[in-house]
N, C-alpha and C positions, 0 to 999 in steps of 0.2 A: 895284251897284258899291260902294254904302256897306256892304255885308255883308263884298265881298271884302277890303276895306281894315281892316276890325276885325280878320277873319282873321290878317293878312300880320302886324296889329302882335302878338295873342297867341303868335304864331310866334318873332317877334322877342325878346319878352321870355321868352320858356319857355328857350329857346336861350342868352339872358343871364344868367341863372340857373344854367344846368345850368354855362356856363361858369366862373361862378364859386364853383362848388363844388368842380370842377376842380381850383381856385387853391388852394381851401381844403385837399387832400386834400395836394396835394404840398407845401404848407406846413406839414406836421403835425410838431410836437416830435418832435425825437433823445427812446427810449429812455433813462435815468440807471440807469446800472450801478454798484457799488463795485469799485472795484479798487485793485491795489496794484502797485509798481515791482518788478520779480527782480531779486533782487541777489544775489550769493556774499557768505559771512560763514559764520563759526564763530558755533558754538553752545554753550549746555549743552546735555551729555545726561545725562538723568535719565530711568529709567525704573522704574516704580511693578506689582509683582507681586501677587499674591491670596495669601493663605497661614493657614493654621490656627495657634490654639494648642497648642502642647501642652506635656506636662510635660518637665523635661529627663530624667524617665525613665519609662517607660511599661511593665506588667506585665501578665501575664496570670496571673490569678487561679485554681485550680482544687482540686477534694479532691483527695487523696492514694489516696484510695480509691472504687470504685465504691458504687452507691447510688441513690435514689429522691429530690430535692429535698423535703422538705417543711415548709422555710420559705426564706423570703430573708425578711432584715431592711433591706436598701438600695439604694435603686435609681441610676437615672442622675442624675449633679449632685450630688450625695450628700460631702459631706467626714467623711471616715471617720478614727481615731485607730488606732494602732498597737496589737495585742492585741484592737480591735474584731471582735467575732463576725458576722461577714457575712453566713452560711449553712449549715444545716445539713440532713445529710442524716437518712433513714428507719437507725434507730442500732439496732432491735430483735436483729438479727443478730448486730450486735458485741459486745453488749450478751452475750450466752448463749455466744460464745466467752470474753469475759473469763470467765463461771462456770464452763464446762468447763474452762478455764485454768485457775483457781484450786483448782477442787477436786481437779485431776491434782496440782499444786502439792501441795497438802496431804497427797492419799495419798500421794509422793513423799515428806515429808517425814516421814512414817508409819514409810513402810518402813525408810526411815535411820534414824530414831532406833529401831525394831526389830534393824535391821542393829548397830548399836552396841551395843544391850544383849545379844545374842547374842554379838556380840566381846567383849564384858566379863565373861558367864560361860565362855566357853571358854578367855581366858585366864587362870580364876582353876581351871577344871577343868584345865588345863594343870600349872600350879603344882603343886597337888598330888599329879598322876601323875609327875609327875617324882620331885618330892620320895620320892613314896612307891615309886619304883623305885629311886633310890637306896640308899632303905634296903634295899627286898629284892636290890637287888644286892649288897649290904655282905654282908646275913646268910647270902646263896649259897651266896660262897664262903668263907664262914666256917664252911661246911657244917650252919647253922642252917636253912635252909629248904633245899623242895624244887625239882630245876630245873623242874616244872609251877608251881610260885608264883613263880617266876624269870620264866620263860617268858609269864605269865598277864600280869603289872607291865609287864613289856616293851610285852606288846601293847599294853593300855592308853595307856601314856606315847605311842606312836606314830597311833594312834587322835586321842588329843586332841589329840596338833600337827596331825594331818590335817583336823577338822573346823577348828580355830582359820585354817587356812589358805583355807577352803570360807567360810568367815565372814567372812576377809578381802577373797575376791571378790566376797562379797555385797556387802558394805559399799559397796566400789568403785564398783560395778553401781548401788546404791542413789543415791551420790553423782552419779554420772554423770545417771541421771535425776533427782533434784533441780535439778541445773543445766538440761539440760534445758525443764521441765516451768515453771524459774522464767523464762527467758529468752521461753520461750511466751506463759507470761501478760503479762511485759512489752511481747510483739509485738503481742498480744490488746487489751490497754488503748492502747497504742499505736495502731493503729489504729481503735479506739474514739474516741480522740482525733481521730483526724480526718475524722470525720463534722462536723466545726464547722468551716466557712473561716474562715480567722484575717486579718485587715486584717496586712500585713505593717509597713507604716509610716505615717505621714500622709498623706493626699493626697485627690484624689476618684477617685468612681466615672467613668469616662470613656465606657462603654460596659457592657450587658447579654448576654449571649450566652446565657444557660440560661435558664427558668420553672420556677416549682414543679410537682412533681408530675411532672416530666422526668426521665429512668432517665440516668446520666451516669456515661462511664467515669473511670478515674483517668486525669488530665490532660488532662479536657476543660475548655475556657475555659469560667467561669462570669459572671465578672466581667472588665471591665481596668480596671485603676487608674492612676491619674499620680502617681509617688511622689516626694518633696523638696518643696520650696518653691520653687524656682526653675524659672522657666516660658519657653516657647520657642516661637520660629513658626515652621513649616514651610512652602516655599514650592519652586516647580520653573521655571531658570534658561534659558533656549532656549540651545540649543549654539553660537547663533552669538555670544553674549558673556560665556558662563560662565569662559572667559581672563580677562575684567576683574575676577571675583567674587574676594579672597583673603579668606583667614583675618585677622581681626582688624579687620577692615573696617564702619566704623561706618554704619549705616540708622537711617534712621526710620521707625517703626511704628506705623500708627495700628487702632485697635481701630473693629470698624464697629458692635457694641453703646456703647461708650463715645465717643461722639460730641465734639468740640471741644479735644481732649487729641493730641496728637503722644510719644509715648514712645519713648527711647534704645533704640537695640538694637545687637550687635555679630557677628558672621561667625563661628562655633565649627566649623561642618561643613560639608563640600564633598561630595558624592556624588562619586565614580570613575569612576561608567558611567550611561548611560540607559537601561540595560534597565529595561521593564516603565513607563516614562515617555515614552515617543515618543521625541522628539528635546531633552527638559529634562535637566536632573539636577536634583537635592534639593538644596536649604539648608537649614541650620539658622542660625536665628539666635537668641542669647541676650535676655533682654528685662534691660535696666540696671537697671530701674527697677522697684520693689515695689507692686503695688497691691492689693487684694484684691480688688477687681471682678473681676479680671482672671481668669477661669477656662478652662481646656483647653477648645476645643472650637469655640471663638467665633472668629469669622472676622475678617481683618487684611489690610490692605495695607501691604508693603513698600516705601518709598521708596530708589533708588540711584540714588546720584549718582556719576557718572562723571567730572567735569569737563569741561573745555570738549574742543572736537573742536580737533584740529590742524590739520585740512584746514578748509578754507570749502566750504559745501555751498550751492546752490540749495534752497531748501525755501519750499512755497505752502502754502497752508490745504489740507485734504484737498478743504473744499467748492467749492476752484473745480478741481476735477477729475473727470472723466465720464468713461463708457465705451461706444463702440457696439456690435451683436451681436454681432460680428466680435471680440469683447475685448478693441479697440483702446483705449487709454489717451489721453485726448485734452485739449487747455486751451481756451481763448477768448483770443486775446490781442486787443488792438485796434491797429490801423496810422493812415496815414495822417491824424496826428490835425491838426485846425487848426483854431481856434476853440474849443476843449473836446470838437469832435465829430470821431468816428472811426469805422472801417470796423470788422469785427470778421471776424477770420480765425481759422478752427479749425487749431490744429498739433499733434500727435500727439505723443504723449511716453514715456521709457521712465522706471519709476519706478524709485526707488533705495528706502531704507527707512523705515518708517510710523513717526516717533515723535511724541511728544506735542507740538511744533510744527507738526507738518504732514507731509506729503510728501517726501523726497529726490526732486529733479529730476532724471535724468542726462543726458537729450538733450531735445531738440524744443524747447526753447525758452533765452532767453539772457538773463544780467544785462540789464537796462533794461527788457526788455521791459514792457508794459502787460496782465497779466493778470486778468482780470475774476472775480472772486470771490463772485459769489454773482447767483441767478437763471441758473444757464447750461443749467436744462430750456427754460428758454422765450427763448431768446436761437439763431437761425441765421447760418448765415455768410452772409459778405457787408452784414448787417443795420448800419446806422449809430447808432449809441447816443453819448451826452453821456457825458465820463471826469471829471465835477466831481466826485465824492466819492472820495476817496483812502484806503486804511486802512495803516496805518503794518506792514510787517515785520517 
């Protein structure tokens, strides 16, 4: 009897126990979530783009004439001077046309001045047949000579105007190829010359496209250059706000090599179309401001400021916004709150556009609402959580 009685009470107290663990379970803390109030309100919008340096004019570099590279003298980053020798080609070629050139030249100039001295005695052999058929014309017919001495003087006089006329084609002939022969050599050296890439004006090298020892036609890029002083970002506007972008419209640009500096910049170019860009177009923007850090090539963020929005917009932190497989858009709001503690119901949402405040709202949820912002992987509906910590919109 005394056994059953220790029983009945270890029964008792196992059972009072388990009871008040019971208590203990469904008395367990509310969850503490942060959240914040949905409210409508205007905004800034400002929105910040990625965009390169570059020059406000950019070249491409190449010989005049085909060839074998075999030197370069500058590479990428490289600031180069106007009349600076870049690169030069295999010159052996040109080199043997300028002397064939020159030495056509010179027998050309041979022949001419042969051409002249032959015109200079013909017509001094001229002169004299003349001369001297006048006279035997005179004495003709003065019946002092014979008509065969008559006849003889004739021939002659007509003879040397003929060759004097044969000498003056030559002459001609001669001069023709002089010109010629000198315009050759000038094409000859001329193109000798540019076997040397000439730096056209200040600037850098921005880019390589050739190596030595590479066979390259005339007007293949060898180099690109950034030429002037004045330097430029290039950046590409999404079609849906390139209406707000005008000419003359001042940004702020910061350099992501040159760190803790904000520098002036202003709107000079609008691209026309987005071919070849998706759905952006190109910007150019002016850089105000002189640095010399500052080199083509180096990468930049655009800041544009729009000003405030006209409309009031719903807009939450992106992080209290989730999605389930189904691609549904969804929040956590919490209800029925009293005491600090609340229910937490999931409502579906459609979104409007991503900018650097948050989310545009456009349905599924409303001004006042209590939207929970952060932890919403591990938060389910229906679950009761504490809304003590609030973050300001």
């Amino acid at each position: 009897m005394k056994k059953v009685l220790i029983y009945i009470f270890i029964i008792l107290v196992l059972a009072a126990c388990g009871k008040k663990k019971e208590e203990v379970q469904v008395k367990e803390k509310p969850r503490s979530v942060r959240y914040l109030v949905a409210e409508n309100k205007t905004s800034e919008f400002k929105r910040i783009f990625a965009g390169n340096i570059i020059s406000e004019t950019e070249s491409n570099l190449s010989f005049r004439v085909s060839g074998t590279i075999i030197k370069k003298y500058s590479k990428l980053g490289d600031y180069v001077e106007k009349g600076q020798i870049l690169a030069e080609l295999d010159n052996e070629d040109y080199k043997l046309d300028v002397e064939n050139a020159a030495a056509q030249y010179d027998s050309s100039r041979a022949k001419l001045a042969e051409a002249n001295a032959q015109m200079k005695s013909a017509k001094a052999s001229l002169i004299n047949s003349k001369n001297e058929y006048a006279r035997i014309e005179k004495l003709y017919f003065d019946d002092n000579v014979s008509k065969s001495q008559y006849d003889s003087s004739k021939a002659d006089r007509d003879v040397t105007e003929s060759n004097l006329a044969q000498f003056e084609a030559y002459k001609k002939s001669a001069q023709s190829n002089l010109k010629a022969s000198e315009m050759q050599l000038a094409q000859s050296k001329l193109k000798l010359s540019y076997t040397k890439l000439i730096a056209p004006e200040n600037g850098f090298i921005t880019a390589e496209e050739k190596e030595e020892n590479e066979t390259v036609s005339s007007g293949t890029p060898v180099y690109k250059i950034s030429l002037g002083e004045k330097l430029q970002t290039e950046t590409f506007i999404p079609e849906t706000i390139i209406s707000l972008i005008k000419k003359g419209q001042k940004v702020d640009v910061e350099i992501s090599a040159l760190t803790g500096k904000v520098y002036k910049g202003e709107i000079k170019e609008i691209g026309t179309s987005s071919e070849g860009y998706g759905n952006t177009f190109p910007v150019k923007i002016e850089l105000l401001e002189k640095d010399e850090n500052i080199k083509p090539g180096m990468s930049s963020k655009i800041g544009f400021d729009f000003g405030q929005n006209s409309d009031a917009r719903l807009v939450i932190p992106i992080s209290a916004l989730d999605q389930n497989p189904a691609g549904e858009k969804y929040v956590y709001t919490v209800k029925e709150i009293k005491d600090g503690v609340g229910k937490v119901i999931k409502s579906v949402v459609t979104i409007g556009e991503i900018t650097s405040e948050g989310v545009e709202i456009l349905s599924g949820i409303k001004s006042g609402d209590y939207i929970i912002t952060s932890g919403v992987t591990q938060i389910t509906e229906g679950q009761e959580v504490s809304v003590s910590s609030r973050e300001e919109n």
